[in-house]
C-alpha positions, 0 to 999 in steps of 0.5 A: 500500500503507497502512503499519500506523497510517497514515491512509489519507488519507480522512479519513473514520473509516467509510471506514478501518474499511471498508478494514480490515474488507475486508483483513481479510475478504481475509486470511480468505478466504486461509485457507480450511480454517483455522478456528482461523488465521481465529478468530485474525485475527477476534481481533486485529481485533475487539473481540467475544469469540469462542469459543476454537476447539476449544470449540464449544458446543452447546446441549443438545437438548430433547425436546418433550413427547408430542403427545396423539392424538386418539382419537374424534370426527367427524373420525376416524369413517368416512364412508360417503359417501366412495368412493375409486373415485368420489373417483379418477374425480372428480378425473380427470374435474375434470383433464380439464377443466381441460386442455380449458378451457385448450386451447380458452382458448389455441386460435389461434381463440379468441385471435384472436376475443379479441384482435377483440373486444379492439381493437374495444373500443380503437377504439370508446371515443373513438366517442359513436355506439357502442352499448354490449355488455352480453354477457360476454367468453365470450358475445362470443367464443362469437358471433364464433367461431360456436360458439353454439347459434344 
């Protein structure tokens, strides 16, 4: 335990304004609940000026000025290209195909013809007699899965 104005034999003037500042924190995590016990011990222990408790100041509220709305132009002119039902199909169908893309992407079958491809392209790349494959990953993975045309 330190007695008040003993060095705490650091010797160190960071190390004493630490140990002071986290008693400090301590004590004031002690009062929880007690805003003007805690604004009395921030007091004594700093040199910042605090705001007496009970005096809280508030800065007044301004109103921002009224936002002019647009009144015409081509943003605000209906479209008669636009049709919601066609919008709605659109979109489901778009979704759709997201979801079927990433579950063909995601299939163990195409996993595996791309983790095929993936390897043979590790192991070949020390090898000067390989032929190089000019196709795209999806052109490779749609001949090794046999889902071509062809």
């Amino acid at each position: 335990m330190m007695l008040p104005g003993i060095n705490s034999g650091t010797g160190n003037k960071s190390a004493d304004t630490r140990m002071k500042n986290t008693k400090t924190n301590a004590k004031q995590m002690g009062m929880v609940g007690n805003p003007a016990a805690q604004a009395s011990l921030r007091k004594k222990t700093s040199q910042v000026k605090v705001a007496p408790v009970g005096k809280l100041q508030v800065p007044e509220r301004q109103e921002a000025p009224p936002v002019a709305l647009p009144t015409a132009g081509p943003a605000l002119e209906p479209q008669p290209e636009f049709n919601p039902e066609v919008f709605k199909e659109d979109m489901t169908n778009n979704i759709a195909a997201q979801i079927r893309t990433q579950q063909f992407v995601q299939s163990p079958r195409i996993q595996d013809a791309t983790t095929s491809i993936q390897l043979k392209e590790f192991f070949n790349k020390s090898n000067p007699d390989k032929r190089n494959d000019t196709r795209t990953l999806l052109d490779q993975i749609i001949s090794r899965t046999g889902l071509g045309n062809g």
